[in-house]
Every structure is written in C-alpha cells, then in structure tokens.
N, C-alpha and C positions, 0 to 999 in steps of 0.2 A: 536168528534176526529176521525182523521182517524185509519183504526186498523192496528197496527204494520203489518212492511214492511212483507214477508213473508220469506225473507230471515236472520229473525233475528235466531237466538240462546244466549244461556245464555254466551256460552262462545268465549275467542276471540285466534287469534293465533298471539303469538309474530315472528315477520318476521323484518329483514334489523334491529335491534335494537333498536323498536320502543317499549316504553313500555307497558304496557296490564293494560289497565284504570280499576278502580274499579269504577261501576255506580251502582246506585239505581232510583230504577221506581218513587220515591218522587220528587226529582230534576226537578225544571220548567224552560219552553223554555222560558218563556217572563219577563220581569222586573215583580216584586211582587205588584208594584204600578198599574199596568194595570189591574190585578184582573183575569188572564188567568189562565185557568186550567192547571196542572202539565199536563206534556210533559217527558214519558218516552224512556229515550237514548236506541236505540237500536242493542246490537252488531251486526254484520256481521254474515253471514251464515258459516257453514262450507261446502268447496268445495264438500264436495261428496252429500250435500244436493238434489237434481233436483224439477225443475220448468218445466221439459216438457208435453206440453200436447198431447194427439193425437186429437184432431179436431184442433192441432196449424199447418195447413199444408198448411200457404201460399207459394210457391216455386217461385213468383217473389222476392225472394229478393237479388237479383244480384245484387250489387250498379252500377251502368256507371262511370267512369271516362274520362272524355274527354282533350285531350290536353293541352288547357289553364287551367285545374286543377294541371296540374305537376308542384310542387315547388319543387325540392330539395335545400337544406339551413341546414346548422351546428345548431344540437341540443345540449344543455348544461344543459337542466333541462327539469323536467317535468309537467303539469297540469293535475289532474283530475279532472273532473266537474261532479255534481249532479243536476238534475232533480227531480223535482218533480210528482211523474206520474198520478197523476188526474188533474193536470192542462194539459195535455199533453192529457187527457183523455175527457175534458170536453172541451177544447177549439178548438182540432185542428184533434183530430179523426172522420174521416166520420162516419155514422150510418154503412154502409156497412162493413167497415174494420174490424169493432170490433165484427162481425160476425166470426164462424168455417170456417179456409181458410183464413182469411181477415189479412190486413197487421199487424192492432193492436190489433187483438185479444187476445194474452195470456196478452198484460198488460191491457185491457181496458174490455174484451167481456168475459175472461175467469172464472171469479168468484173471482179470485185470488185478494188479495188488496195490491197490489203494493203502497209503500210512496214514499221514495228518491229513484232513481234507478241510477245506474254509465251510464253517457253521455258518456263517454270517456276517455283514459289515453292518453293524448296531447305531441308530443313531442314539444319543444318549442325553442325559436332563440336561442341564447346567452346571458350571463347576462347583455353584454352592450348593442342589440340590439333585445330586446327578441320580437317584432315585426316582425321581420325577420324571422318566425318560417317555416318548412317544411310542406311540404301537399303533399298525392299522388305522394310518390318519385318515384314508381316503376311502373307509371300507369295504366291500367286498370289490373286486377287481375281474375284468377278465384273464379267462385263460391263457399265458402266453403262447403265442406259436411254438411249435417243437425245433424250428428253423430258428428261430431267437436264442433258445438255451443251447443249444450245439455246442457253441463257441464256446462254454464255460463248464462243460461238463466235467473237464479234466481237473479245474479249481472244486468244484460243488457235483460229484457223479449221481445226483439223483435229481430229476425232474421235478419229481415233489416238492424236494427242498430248495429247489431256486425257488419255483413260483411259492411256496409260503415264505420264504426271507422278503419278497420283492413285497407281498403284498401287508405282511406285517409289520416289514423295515424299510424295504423303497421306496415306499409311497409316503414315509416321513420324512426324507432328505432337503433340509433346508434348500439348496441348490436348487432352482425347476428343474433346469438344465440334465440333472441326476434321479432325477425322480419317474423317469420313465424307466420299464424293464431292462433296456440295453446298455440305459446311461446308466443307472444303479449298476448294473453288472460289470459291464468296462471298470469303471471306480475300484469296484474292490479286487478287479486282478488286476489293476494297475498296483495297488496295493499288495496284492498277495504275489507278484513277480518281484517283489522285492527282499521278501524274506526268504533266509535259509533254514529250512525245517528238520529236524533230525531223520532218519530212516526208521528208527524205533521209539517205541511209547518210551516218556520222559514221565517220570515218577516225580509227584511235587516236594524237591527239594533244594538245597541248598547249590549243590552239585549243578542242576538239572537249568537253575538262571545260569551257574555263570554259563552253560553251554552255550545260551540264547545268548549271552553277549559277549563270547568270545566269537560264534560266529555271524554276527551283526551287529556291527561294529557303530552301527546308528542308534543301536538300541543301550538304554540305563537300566541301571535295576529297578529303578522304580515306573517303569514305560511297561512294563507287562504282570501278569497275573495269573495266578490259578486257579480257578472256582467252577465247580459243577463238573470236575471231571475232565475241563478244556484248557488249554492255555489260552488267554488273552493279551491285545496289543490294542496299546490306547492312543488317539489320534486326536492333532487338533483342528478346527477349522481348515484350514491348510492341508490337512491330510499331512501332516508333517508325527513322526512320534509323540509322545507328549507324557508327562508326568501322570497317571491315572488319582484321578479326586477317589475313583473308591476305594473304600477300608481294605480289601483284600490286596491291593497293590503291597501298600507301607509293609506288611510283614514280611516281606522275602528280605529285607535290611536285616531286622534282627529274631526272625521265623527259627522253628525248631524246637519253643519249648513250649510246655505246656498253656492253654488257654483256656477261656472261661468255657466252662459246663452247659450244657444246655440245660434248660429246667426240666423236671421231670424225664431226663433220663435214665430209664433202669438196665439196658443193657447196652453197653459202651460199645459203638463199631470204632476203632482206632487201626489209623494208618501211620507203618513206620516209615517215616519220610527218608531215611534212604535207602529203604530197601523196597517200597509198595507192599509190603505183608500187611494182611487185614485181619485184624483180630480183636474179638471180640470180647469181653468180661464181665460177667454177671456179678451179683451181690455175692461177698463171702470170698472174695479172691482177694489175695495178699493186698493187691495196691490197687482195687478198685477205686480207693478211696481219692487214688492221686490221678485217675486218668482223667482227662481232661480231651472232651473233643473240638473239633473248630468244621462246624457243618459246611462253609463255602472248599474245603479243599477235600470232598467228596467224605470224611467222617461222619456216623450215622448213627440214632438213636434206633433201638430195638424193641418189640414190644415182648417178642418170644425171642430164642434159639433157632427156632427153626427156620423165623424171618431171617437172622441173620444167616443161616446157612445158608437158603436159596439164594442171597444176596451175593453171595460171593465170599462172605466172611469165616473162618474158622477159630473155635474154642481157644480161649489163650491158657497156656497151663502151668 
C-alpha cells in the first residue's frame, strides 16, 4: 500500500456548507468480493501545514503561454481533478528531474510519499455547453514568487504545476477577488480540505464511487468522475458540490458495460474495471469483435503491439 498522502490530518474543515464526513482507517477502496486490502480515507491537510523543501530549488518553472493558448469563454461551474503521484512518478518523470533543483523533485526525488495530489481547480463552460470552458484568459503571466507557492505545495508538490494551473486556470476565475495567484490558490484548498481521499490508487469502478461517497458524505454519485486517468469533483458557482453537465459523470449510475467503439480502432487497449488489468486485443482473438472501448476512463486505441506494450498494456489470451 502506498503510505498515506503527507498532506493528510485527522481532522477536516467545514467550508461553503459542505459537511465534515466522519471516516475510519477500516473502510475498504475495492468491492469485498475482490479480496483487496482496506484502504484508509484520508482527510486533507490543514493549510498552515508545509511541504517545502530547501533542495526543492528548480526556478524554471515559468509556465509559456502562447497566443493560440488564449480562450476566454463564460464559466458557470467548476472541476477539480486528482492525480495520482507515483504514476506521475513512475511513468513520466525523468531520472534527472527528480533530482535537488529538478522539476519533480519534491513529489518524486524528495522522500516525501505523495498519493492523490490536486491537478487543478478548472474553471469550466456552461451547463448547456460546458465544452466551451476558458483557458489562459489573461495570457502569459508573471512568475509567481516561490514565497507565494509554499503554502500550497502539500496540496500541488510541484512549482511548475501551480504556476501553469494559475496561469491557464486562475487567471479565468469569474471572481476578481480569485483571480489573483493566492486567491486562486486559497480557493482550491479550501476546497481540497474538505475532501477525504483514499491512501491508494482507486481503479475506475463501481466499488471505487461508492468509496468516494461512503467517505463524503457531501458527495452524490453523480458530483464526481473519471477521465484521463484522474478523479474529478464538480462544483457550482458557490463552490458548493454539484451534479457534473459532463457525459463522463452519468455513467458511474449504470457504468460497467460495454460501450461505443472508437472509429478505426485496430488494437483494443481495455481496462477491467474492477480489477485495473490492461489488456490489449488484436484482430483474430475470440471476442475482439465484442470489445468495446470508452477513451475518457483512460481505454486506448493501438496502432502496433508494441505501442501497447510500452504503454503499460499486456497481450489478452
């Protein structure tokens, strides 16, 4: 098991009138039929906790925003999404980086065991078009001071990724008030203190919601989501939970079975949702015919074998 985030504590803060879940370390992430070790929920840090380190001293982390980055577009709710940080660590960090100075050091090189870590508080379209969401409204930004992210490192342990969330998502915040780097940031661990996150990666399945809302007790089954590999929590105005308008929310209701195909896929990446096995099937396999992928809950078109192998995926037989 991974060891709880380091940003947990025992206790939670009620904020925006969400209530303050009562969890215990017993409580397991996976269906009791699969035979998985308990998975204890783990609250949110308190703000004045810190995550800084002094060998964390990479100073490229300027984000670039370039012209064709600028969307401005009417936000009506909001998205925060959770990462996983040893997949983030194991799949996609250089050897280098996660060196003293290096981009991903404090989450990957520092000692520190980072679990779920906040990707971002997204501001998003409208409910009728929530595709239409804004990006980099105010575009390129200064650098934030390193004294300004401190505070937040334990929520977001990488420099880089505050300053490009701020500048790609803070600087869209209807709010003014919230649109500066500190207010944006505050916002989203006020937010992010309020959830109970597991200690271990949550596999997108059936099992895996009700954990979310057995241990948050604010949260419905349709207020959250899974797509790109992240969990998602959708918010409204208010910053209050809220029913998610996008399509990947609806299927955790009646999710699990097969779904529409991608066009011109030839080799099927398929995940078994309750177990996370990835497997892959070419032309000529028994039930090629019936697998069916759904790309938003990280399922993958192939063009070789080999693609899918470096991917992470193995031969189905």
């Amino acid at each position: 098991m991974i060891p709880t985030n380091p940003i947990t504590l025992a206790g939670l803060i009620t904020i925006a009138g969400l209530l303050t879940p009562i969890v215990h370390a017993s409580q397991s992430c996976a269906d009791p039929r699969t035979g998985a070790q308990p998975c204890a929920p783990t609250p949110t840090a308190q703000a004045s906790q810190s995550c800084a380190d002094p060998a964390d001293t990479y100073s490229r982390y300027d984000s670039r925003v370039k012209a064709h980055d600028v969307k401005p577009a009417r936000s009506e709710y909001y998205v925060m999404s959770y990462s996983w940080a040893p997949d983030h660590c194991k799949k996609r960090a250089r050897a280098a980086s996660k060196q003293p100075g290096g981009e991903d050091y404090l989450q990957c090189g520092s000692g520190r065991k980072f679990g779920y870590i906040l990707h971002g508080l997204w501001p998003q379209g409208t409910l009728r078009n929530p595709k239409n969401y804004p990006r980099a409204c105010r575009g390129n930004q200064p650098k934030i001071p390193r004294k300004d992210l401190a505070p937040f490192l334990c929520m977001t342990p990488s420099a880089w990724l505050l300053q490009h969330e701020y500048e790609f998502h803070g600087t869209c915040m209807p709010d003014a008030a919230l649109a500066s780097p500190v207010g944006y940031f505050k916002q989203a661990q006020a937010l992010h203190t309020q959830l109970n996150l597991p200690d271990r990666k949550l596999a997108d399945n059936r099992a895996s919601v009700n954990w979310f809302i057995k241990n948050n007790p604010a949260l419905k089954r349709n207020m959250f989501y899974y797509s790109g590999g992240e969990w998602r929590f959708c918010y409204n105005a208010d910053f209050k939970p809220m029913r998610c308008p996008r399509a990947g929310s609806a299927k955790h209701k009646t999710r699990y079975t097969p779904h529409r195909a991608a066009k011109s896929c030839r080799i099927k990446g398929n995940i078994f949702t309750r177990t996370g096995d990835k497997l892959y099937y070419v032309p000529g396999h028994r039930i090629y015919h019936k697998v069916r992928i759904t790309p938003e809950t990280g399922e993958r078109c192939f063009k070789t074998e080999a693609e899918a192998i470096a991917a992470g995926w193995r031969k189905a037989s």
